[in-house]
N, CA, C and O atoms as CSV, one atom per row, in Angstrom:
chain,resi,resn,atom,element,x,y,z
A,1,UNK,N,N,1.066,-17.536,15.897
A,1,UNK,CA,C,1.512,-16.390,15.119
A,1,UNK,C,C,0.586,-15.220,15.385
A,1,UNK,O,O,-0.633,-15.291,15.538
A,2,UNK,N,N,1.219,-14.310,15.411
A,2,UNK,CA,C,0.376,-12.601,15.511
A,2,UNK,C,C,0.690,-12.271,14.510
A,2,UNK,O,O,1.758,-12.514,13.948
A,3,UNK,N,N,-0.614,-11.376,13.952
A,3,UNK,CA,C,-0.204,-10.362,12.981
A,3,UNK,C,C,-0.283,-8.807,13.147
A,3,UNK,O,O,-1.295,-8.358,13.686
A,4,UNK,N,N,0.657,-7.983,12.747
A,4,UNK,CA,C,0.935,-6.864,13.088
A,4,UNK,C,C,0.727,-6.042,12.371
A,4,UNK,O,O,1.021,-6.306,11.205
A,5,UNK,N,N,-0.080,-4.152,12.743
A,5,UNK,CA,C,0.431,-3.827,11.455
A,5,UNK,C,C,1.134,-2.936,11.812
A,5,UNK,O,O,1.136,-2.580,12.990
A,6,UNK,N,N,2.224,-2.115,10.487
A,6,UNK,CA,C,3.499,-1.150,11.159
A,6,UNK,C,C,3.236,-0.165,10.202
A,6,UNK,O,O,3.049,-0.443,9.017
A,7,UNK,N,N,3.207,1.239,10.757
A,7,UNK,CA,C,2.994,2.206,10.264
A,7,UNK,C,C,4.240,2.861,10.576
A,7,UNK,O,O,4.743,2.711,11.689
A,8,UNK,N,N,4.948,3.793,9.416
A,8,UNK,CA,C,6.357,3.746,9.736
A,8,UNK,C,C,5.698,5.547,8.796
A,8,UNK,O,O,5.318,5.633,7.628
A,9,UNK,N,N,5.764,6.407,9.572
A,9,UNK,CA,C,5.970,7.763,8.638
A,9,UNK,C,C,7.411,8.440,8.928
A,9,UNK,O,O,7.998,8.838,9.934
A,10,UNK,N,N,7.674,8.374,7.610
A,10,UNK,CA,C,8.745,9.412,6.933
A,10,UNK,C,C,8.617,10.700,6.299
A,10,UNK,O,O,7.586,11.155,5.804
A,11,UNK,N,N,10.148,11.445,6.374
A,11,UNK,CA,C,9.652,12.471,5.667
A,11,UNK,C,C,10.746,13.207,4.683
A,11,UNK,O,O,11.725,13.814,5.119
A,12,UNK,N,N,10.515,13.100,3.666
A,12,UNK,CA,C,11.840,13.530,2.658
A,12,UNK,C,C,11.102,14.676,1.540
A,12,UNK,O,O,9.880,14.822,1.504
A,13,UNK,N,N,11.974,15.385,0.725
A,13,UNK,CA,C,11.437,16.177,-0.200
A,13,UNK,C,C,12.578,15.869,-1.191
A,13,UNK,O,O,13.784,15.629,-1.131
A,14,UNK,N,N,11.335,16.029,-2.413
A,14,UNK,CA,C,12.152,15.285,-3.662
A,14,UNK,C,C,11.935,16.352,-4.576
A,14,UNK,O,O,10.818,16.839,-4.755
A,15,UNK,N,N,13.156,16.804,-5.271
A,15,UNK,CA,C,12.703,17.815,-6.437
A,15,UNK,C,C,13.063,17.473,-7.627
A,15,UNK,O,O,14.201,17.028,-7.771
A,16,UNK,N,N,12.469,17.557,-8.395
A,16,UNK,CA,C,12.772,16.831,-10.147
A,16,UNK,C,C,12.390,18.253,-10.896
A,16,UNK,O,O,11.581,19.099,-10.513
A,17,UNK,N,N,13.146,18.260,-11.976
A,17,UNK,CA,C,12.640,19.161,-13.156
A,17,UNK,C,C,12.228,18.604,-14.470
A,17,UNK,O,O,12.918,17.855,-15.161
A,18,UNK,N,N,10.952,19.071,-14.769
A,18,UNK,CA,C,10.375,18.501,-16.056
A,18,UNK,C,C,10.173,19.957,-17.154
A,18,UNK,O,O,10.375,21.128,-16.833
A,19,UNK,N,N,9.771,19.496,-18.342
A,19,UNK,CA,C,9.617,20.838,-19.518
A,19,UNK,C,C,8.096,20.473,-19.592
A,19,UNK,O,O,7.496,19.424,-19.359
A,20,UNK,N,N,7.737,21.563,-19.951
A,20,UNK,CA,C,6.521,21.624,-19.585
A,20,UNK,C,C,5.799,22.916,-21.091
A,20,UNK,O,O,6.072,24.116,-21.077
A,21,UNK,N,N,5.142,22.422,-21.911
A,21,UNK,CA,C,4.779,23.741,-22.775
A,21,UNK,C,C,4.418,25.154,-21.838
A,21,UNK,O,O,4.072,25.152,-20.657
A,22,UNK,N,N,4.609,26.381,-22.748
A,22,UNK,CA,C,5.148,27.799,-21.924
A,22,UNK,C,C,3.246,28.343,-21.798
A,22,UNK,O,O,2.945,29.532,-21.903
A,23,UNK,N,N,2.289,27.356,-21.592
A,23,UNK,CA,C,1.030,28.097,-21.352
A,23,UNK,C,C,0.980,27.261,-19.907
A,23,UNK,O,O,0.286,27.822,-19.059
A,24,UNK,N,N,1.508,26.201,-19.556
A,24,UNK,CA,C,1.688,26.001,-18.360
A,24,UNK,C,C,1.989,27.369,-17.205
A,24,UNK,O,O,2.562,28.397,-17.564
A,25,UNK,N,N,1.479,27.134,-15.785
A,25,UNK,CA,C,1.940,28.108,-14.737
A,25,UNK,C,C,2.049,27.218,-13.466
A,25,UNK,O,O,1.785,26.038,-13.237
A,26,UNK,N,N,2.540,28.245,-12.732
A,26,UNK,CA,C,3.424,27.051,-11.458
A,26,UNK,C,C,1.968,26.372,-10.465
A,26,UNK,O,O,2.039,25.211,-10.062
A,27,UNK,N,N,0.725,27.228,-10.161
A,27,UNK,CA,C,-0.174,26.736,-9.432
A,27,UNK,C,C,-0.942,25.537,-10.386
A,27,UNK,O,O,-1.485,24.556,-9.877
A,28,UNK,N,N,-0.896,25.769,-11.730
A,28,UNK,CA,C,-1.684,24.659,-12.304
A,28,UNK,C,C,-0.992,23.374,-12.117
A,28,UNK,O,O,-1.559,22.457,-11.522
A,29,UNK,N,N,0.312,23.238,-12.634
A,29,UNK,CA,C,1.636,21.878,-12.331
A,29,UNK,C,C,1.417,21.433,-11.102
A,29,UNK,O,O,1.529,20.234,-10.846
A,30,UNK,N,N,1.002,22.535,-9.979
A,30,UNK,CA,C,0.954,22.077,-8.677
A,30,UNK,C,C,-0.195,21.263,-9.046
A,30,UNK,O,O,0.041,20.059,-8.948
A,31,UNK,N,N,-1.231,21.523,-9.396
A,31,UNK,CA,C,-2.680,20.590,-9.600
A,31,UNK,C,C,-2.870,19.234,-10.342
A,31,UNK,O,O,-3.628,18.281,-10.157
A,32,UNK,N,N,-1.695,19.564,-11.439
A,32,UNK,CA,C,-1.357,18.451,-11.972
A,32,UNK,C,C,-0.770,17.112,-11.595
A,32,UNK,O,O,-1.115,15.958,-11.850
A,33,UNK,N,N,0.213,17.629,-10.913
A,33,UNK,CA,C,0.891,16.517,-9.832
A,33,UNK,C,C,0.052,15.833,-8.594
A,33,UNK,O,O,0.145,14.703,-8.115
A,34,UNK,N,N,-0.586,16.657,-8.341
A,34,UNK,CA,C,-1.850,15.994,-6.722
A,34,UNK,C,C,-2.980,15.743,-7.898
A,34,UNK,O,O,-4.054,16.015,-7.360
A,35,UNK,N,N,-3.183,15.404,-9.066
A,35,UNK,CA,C,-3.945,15.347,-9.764
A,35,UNK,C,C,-5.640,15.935,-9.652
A,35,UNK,O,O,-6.664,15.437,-10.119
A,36,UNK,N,N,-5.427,17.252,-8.794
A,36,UNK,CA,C,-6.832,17.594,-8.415
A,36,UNK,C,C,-7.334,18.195,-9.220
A,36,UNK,O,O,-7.120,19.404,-9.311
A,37,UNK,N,N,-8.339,17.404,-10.238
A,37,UNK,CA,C,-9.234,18.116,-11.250
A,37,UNK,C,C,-10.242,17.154,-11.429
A,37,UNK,O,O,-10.259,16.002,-10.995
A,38,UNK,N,N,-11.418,17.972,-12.381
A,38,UNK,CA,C,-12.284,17.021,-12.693
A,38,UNK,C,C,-11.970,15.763,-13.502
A,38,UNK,O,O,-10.775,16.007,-13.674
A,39,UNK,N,N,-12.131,14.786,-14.025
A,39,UNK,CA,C,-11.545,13.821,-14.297
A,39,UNK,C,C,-11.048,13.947,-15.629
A,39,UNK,O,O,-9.979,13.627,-16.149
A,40,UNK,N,N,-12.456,14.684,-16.202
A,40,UNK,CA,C,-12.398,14.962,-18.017
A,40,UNK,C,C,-11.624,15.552,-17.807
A,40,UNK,O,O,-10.692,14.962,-18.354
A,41,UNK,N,N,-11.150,16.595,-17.259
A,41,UNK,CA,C,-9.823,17.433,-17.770
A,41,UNK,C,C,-8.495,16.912,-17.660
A,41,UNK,O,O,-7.560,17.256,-18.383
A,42,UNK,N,N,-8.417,15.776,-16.410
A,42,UNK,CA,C,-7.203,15.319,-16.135
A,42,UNK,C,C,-6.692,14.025,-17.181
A,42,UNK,O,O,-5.614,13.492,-17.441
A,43,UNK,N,N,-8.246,13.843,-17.648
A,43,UNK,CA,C,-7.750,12.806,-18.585
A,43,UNK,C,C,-6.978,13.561,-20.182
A,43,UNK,O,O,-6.603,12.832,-21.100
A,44,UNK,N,N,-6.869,14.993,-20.231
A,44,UNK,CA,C,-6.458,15.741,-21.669
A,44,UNK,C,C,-4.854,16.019,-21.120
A,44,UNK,O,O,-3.926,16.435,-21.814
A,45,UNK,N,N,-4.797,15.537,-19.146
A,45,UNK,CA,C,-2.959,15.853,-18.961
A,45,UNK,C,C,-2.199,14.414,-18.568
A,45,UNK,O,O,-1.067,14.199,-18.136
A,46,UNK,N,N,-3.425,13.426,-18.940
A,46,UNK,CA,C,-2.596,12.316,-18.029
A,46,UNK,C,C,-1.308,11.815,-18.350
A,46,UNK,O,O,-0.658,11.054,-17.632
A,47,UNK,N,N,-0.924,12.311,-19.560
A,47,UNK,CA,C,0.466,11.763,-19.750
A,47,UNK,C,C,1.461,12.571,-19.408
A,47,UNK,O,O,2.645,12.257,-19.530
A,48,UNK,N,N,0.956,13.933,-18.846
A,48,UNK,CA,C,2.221,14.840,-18.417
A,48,UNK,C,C,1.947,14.529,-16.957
A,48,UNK,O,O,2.831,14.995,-16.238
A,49,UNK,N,N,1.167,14.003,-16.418
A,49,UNK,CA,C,0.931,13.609,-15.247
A,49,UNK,C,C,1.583,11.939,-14.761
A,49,UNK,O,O,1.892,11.437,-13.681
A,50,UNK,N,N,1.580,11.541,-15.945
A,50,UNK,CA,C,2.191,10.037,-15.360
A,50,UNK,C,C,3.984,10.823,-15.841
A,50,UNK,O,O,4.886,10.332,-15.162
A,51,UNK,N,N,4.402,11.780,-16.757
A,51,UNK,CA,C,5.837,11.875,-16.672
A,51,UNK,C,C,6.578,12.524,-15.897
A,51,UNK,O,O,7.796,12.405,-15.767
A,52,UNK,N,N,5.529,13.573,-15.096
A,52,UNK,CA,C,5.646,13.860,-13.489
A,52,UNK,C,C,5.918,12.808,-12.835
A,52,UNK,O,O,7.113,12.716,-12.556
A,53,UNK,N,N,5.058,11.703,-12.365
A,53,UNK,CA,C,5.086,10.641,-11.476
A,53,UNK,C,C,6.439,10.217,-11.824
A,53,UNK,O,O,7.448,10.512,-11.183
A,54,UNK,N,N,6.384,9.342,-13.123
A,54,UNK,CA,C,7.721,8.866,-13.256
A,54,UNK,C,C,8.830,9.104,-12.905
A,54,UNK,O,O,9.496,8.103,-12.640
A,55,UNK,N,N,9.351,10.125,-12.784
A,55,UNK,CA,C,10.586,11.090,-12.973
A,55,UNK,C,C,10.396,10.898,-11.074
A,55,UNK,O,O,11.213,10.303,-10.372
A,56,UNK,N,N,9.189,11.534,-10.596
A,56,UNK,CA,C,9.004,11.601,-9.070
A,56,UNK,C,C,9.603,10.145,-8.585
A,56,UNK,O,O,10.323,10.015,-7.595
A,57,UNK,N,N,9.228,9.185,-9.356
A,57,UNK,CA,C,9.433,7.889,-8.376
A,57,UNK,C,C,11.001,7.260,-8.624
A,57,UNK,O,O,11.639,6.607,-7.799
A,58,UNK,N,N,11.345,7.562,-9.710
A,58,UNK,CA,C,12.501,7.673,-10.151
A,58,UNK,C,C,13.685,8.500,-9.452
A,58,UNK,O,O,14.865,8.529,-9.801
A,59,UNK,N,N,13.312,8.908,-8.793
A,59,UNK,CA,C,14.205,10.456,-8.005
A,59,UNK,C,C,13.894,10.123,-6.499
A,59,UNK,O,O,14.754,10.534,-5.720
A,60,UNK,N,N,12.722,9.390,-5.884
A,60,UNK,CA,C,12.620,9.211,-4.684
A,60,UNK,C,C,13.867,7.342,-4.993
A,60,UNK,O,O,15.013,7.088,-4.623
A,61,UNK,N,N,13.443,6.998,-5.326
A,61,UNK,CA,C,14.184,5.727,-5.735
A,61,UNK,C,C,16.203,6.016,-5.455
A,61,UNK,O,O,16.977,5.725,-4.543
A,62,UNK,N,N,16.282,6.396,-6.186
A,62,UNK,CA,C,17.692,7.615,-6.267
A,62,UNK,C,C,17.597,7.584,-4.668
A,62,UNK,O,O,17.753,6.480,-4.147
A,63,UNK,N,N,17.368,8.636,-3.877
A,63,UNK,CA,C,17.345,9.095,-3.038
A,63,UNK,C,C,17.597,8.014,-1.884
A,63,UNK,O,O,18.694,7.736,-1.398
A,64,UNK,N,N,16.203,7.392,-1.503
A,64,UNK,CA,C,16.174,6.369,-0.269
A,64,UNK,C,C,17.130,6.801,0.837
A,64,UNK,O,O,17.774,5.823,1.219
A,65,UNK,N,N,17.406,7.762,1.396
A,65,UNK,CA,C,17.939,8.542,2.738
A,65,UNK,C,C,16.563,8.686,3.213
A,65,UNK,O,O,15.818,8.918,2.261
A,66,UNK,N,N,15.992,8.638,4.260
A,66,UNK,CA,C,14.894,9.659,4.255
A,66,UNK,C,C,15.155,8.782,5.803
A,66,UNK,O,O,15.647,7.667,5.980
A,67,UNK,N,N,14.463,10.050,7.064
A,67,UNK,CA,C,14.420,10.159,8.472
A,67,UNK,C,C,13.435,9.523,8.599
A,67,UNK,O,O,12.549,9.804,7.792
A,68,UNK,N,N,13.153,8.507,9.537
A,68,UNK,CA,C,12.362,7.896,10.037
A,68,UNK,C,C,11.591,8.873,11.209
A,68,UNK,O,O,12.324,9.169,12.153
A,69,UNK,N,N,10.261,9.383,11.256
A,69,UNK,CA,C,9.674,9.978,12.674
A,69,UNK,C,C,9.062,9.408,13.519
A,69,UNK,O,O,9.071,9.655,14.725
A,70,UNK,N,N,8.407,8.501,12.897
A,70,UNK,CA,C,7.696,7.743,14.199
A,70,UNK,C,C,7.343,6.069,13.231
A,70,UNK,O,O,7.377,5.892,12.014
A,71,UNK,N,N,7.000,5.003,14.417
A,71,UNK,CA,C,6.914,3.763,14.048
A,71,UNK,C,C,6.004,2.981,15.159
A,71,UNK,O,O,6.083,2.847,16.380
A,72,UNK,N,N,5.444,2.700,14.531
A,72,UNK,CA,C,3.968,2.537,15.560
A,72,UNK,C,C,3.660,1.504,14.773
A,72,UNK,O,O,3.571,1.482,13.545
A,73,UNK,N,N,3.402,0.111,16.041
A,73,UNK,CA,C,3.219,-0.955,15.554
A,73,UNK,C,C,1.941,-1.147,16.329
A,73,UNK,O,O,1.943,-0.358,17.273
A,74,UNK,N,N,0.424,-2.172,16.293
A,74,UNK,CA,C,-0.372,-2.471,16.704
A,74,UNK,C,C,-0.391,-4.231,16.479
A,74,UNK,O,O,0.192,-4.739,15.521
A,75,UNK,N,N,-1.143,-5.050,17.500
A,75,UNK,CA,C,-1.844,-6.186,16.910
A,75,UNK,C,C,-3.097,-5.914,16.641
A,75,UNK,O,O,-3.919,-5.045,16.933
A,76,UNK,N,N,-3.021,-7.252,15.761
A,76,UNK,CA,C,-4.424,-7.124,15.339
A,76,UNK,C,C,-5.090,-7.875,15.453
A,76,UNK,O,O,-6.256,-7.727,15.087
């Protein structure tokens, strides 16, 4: 037996809409979602951050079309 590994990149775009309180702005949501902050702060959004995710994985799920670009297999 060989073992292989397969690296398969795809590429799709997924758009979901969430509500969001009105002191929110569009570059912060962006930060929210890639979760790039210090930790203490991300821990005061993590639940608008996991209902981002949710909804995200929920909607890629839905979806499953997505173009295959490349597939690159190695042994190992």
């Amino acid at each position: 037996m060989k073992t292989f590994e397969i690296e398969v990149v795809r590429t799709y775009t997924t758009t979901i809409e969430v509500e969001l309180h009105d002191k929110y702005y569009p570059s912060y949501v962006e930060e929210i979602t890639l979760g790039n902050m210090p930790y203490e702060e991300w821990l005061s959004i993590q639940d608008i951050y996991s209902d981002i995710w949710d909804k995200l994985g929920e909607a890629e799920l839905e979806q499953c079309d997505t173009e295959i670009l490349t597939v690159k297999a190695k042994k190992l």
